[in-house]
C-alpha positions in Angstrom: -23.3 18.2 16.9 -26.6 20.0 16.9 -27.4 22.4 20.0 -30.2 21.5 22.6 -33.4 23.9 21.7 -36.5 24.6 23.1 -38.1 23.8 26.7 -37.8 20.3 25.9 -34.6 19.9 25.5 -34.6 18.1 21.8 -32.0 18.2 19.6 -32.4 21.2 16.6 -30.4 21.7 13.8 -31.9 25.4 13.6 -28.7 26.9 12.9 -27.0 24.6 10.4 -27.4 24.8 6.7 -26.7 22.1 4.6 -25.2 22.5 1.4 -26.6 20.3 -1.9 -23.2 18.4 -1.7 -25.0 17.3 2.2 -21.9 18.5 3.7 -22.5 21.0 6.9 -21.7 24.6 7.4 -21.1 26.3 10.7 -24.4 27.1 12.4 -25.7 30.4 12.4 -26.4 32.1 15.8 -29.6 33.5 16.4 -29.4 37.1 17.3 -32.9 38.1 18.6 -32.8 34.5 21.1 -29.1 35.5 21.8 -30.5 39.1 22.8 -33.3 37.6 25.0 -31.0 34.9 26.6 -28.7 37.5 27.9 -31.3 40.1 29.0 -32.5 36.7 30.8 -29.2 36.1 32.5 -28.4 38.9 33.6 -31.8 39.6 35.1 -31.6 35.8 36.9 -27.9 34.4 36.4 -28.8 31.9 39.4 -28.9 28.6 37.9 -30.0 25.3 39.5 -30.0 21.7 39.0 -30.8 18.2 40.6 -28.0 16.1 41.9 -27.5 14.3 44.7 -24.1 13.2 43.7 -22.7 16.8 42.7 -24.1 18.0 46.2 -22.4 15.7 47.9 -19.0 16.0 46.3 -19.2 19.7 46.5 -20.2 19.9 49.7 -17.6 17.7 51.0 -15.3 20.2 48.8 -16.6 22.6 50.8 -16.2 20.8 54.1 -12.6 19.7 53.8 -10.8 22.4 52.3 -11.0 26.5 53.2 -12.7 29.2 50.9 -13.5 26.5 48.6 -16.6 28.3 47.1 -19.7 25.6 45.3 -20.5 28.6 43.3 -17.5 29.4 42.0 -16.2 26.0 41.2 -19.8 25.0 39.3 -19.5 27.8 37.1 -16.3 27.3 36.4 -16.7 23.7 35.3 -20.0 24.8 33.7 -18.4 27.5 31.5 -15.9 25.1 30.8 -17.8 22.4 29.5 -20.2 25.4 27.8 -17.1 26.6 26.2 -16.0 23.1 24.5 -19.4 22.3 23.1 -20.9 25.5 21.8 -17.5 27.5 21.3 -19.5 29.9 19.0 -22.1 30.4 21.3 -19.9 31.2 24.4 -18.0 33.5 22.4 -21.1 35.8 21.3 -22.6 35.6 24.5 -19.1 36.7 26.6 -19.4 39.2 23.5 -23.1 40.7 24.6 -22.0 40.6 28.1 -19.1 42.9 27.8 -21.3 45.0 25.4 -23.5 45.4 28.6 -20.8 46.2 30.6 -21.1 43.2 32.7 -17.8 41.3 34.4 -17.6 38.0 35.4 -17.8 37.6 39.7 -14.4 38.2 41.2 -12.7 35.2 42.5 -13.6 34.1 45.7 -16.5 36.5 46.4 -19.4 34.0 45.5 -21.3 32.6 48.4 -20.9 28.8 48.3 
């Protein structure tokens, strides 16, 4: 499947090569964008989306059961999902972030 590129969200097969046969090779990751998408990370690793239905099964997550944490559970089931589509992706990005020296939260100490 291609990745999503660009502001707009369209579909890109930047990346992928095809061979004369038509048959696909593994897309290629961009290292200069990979570069600038982790220097933007870790500058502003805030994310934030519109859903009324996510906020209101998280925060009832968050109402009925103690320490449950919104931020910790989104980015887990972000990362997650991340991690199943873009496999390649994840795994050079987790790369550049240990490069930088950078660790994931500890569990439990997210506000939520």
């Amino acid at each position: 499947m291609p990745e999503r590129g660009g502001k707009g969200g369209k579909l890109s097969n930047k990346g992928r090569q095809e061979r004369r046969s038509g048959e696909v090779t593994k897309p290629q990751i961009d290292k200069k964008a990979l570069q600038v998408s982790v220097s933007q990370a870790v500058s502003q690793p805030r994310l934030a989306f519109y859903s009324p239905v996510a906020a209101a099964v998280l925060n009832y997550l968050k109402n009925t059961q103690p320490r449950f944490s919104i931020s910790s559970e989104l980015a887990r089931l972000v990362e997650a999902d991340l991690a199943r589509r873009y496999p390649l992706l994840v795994s050079h990005v987790k790369r550049a972030l240990e490069v930088k020296g950078l660790r994931r939260r500890a569990k439990g100490s997210g506000a939520g």
